[in-house]
ROKE-410037 format. One record per residue (C-alpha): x, y, z; residue in three letters. Coordinates in steps of 0.001 Angstrom, whole numbers, padded with zeros to 6 digits, always signed. Layout:
BEGIN
X  Y  Z  Ala
...
This chain:
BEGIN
+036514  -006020  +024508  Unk
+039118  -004882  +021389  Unk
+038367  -008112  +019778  Unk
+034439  -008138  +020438  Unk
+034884  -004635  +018542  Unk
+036870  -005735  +015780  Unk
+034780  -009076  +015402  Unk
+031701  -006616  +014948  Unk
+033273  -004698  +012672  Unk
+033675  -007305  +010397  Unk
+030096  -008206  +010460  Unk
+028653  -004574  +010479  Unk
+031897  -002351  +008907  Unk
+031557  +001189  +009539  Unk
+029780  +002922  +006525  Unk
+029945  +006611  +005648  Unk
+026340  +008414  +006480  Unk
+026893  +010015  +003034  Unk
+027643  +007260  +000324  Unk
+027508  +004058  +002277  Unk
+030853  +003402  +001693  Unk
+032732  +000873  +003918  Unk
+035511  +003142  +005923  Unk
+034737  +005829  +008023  Unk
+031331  +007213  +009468  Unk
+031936  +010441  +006851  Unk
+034212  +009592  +004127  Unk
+036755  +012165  +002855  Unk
+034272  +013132  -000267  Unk
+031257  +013757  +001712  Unk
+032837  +015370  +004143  Unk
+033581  +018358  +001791  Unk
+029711  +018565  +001779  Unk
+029074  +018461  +005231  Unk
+031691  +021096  +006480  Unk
+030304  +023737  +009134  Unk
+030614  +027137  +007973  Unk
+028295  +029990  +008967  Unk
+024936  +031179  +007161  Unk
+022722  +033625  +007993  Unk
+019259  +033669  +006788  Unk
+016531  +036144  +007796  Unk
+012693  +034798  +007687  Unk
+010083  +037288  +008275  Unk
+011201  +038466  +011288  Unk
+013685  +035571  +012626  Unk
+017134  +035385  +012067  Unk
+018076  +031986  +011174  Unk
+021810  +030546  +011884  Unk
+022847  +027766  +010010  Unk
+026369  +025585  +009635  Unk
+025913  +023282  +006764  Unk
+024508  +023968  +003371  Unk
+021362  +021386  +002728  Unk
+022150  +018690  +000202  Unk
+021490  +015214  -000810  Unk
+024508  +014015  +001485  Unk
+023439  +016288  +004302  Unk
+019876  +014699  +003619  Unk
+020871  +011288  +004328  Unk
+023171  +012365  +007559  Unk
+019900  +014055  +008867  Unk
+017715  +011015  +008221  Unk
+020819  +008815  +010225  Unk
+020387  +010506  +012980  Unk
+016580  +011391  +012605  Unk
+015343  +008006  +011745  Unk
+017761  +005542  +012559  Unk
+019385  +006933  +015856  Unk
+022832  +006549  +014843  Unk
+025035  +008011  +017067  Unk
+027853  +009184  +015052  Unk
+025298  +011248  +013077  Unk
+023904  +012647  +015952  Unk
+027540  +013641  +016573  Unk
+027549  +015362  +012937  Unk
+024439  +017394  +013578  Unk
+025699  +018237  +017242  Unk
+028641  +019348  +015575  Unk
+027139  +021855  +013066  Unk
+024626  +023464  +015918  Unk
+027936  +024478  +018254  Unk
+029766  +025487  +015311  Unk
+027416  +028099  +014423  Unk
+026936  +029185  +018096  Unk
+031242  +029527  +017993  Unk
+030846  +032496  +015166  Unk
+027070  +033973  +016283  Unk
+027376  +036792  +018449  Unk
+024709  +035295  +021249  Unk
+027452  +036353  +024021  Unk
+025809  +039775  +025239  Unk
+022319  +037746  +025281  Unk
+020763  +035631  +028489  Unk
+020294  +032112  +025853  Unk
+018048  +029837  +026376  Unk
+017450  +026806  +023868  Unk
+014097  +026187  +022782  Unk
+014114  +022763  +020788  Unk
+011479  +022233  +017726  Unk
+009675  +019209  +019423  Unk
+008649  +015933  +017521  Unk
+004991  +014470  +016558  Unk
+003643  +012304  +019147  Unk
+004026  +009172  +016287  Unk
+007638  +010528  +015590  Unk
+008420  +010102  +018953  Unk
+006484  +006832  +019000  Unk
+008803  +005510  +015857  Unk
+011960  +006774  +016555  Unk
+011932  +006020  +020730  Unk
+012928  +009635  +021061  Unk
+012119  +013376  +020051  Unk
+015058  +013776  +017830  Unk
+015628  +017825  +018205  Unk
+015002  +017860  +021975  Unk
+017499  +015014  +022848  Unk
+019763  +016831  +020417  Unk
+019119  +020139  +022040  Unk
+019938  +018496  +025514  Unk
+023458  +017358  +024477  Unk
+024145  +020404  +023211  Unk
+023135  +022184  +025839  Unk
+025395  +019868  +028382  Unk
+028119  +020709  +026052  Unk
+027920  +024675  +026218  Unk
+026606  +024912  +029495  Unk
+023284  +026656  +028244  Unk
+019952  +026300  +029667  Unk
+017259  +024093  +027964  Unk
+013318  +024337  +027726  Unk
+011418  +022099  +026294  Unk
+008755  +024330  +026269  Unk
+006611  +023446  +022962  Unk
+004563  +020607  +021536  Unk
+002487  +019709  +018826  Unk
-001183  +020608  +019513  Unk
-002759  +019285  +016417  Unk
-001765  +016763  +013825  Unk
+000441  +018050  +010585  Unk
+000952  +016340  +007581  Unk
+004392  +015345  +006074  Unk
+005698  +018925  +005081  Unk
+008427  +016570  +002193  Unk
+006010  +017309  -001054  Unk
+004657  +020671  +000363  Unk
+005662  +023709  -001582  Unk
+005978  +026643  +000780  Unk
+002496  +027991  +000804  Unk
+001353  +024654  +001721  Unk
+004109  +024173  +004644  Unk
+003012  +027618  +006172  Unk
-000510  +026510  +005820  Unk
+000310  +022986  +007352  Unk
+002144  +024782  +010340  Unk
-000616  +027471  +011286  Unk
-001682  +026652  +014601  Unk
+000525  +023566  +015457  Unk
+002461  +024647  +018378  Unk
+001366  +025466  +021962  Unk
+003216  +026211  +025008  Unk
+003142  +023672  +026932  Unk
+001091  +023873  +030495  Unk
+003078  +025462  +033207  Unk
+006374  +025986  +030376  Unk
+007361  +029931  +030496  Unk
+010905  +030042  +029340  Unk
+012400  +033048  +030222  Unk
+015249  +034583  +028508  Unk
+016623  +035205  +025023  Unk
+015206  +032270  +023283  Unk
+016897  +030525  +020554  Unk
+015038  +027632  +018558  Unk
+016870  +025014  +017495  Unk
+015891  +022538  +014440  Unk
+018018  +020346  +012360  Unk
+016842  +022147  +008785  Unk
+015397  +025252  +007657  Unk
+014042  +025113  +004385  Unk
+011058  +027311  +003830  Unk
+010911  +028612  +007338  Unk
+007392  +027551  +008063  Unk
+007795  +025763  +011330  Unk
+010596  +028327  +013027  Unk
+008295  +030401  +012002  Unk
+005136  +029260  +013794  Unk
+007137  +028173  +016477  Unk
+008632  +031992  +017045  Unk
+004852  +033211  +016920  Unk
+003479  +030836  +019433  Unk
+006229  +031840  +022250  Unk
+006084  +035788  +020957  Unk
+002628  +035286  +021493  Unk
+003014  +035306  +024720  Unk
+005146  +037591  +025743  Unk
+008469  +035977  +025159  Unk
+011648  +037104  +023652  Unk
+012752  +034592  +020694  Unk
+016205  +036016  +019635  Unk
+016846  +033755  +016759  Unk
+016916  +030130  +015425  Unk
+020002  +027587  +015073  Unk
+019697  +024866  +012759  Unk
+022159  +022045  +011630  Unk
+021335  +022651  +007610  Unk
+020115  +025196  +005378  Unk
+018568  +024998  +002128  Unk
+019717  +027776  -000274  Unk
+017738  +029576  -002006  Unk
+014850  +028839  +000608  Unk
+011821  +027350  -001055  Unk
């Protein structure tokens, strides 16, 4: 097995997420980039919690993990979420995670829903409960080129509960970025809608200032 590894290494060498360069999965220099800390951001009315700061390194880890399924960036993004919920004070709360589902044709592409498969490793990890209570009800375009009028516009309406889903708790979303806050947003709406208690958001990233 050792030398099946090292013979695949030598056709496919590790490459760091950040810079492509051959070595480790996060070289030394990117790693000073993607280094959980602790942000707090407040949109509208949701707290958002947030480990890394959003960059073009933290862009490409995201789209590792998010388009290509590689597993040590999954491990990256993982990574960020728990950090965060290590410093938030979510310990006098009843959490629940609520992940930020994926678009029917994301889920299509990608063989997975990215945020709820993350959501339900690091739920195993923590020991908290997971619902995967929400989906897409209506198509959205690709929020990239939006500015944020036109992300909040693109978001109105998108979520719904899904049938029979009633998560009951102290709800926390989780998503991999926040950038203008449209889709927390929305998503916190939908489940307030009905009666339920969002608490706040986690997210892997953060873009600062918010656009």
């Amino acid at each position: 097995m050792q030398r099946f590894e090292e013979f695949g290494q030598l056709l496919f060498p590790t490459r760091c997420f950040g810079c492509n360069v051959i070595g480790l999965p996060i070289c030394a220099k990117c790693r000073r980039e993607w280094h959980p800390h602790y942000y707090s951001t407040h949109i509208a009315n949701l707290q958002v919690h947030s480990g890394v700061m959003y960059s073009p390194i933290a862009s490409k880890i995201i789209l590792a993990a998010k388009e290509n399924g590689l597993a040590g960036a999954d491990t990256l993004v993982i990574d960020s979420i728990i950090h965060v919920f290590s410093l938030a004070r979510f310990n006098d709360h009843n959490i629940r995670l609520v992940p930020i589902p994926s678009s029917p044709s994301a889920r299509r592409r990608r063989g997975r829903s990215f945020i709820v498969d993350i959501t339900s490793k690091i739920g195993r990890q923590l020991s908290l409960p997971v619902s995967d209570s929400l989906e897409l009800c209506r198509k959205v375009v690709d929020q990239s080129g939006l500015n944020a009028t036109a992300r909040a516009e693109n978001m109105v309406g998108a979520f719904a509960l899904k049938r029979g889903a009633f998560p009951r708790g102290d709800l926390i979303l989780i998503d991999d970025v926040v950038t203008t806050g449209a889709t927390l947003t929305e998503a916190a709406r939908v489940l307030r809608l009905r009666g339920l208690h969002v608490l706040a958001s986690v997210t892997a990233c953060v873009a600062q200032p918010l656009r």
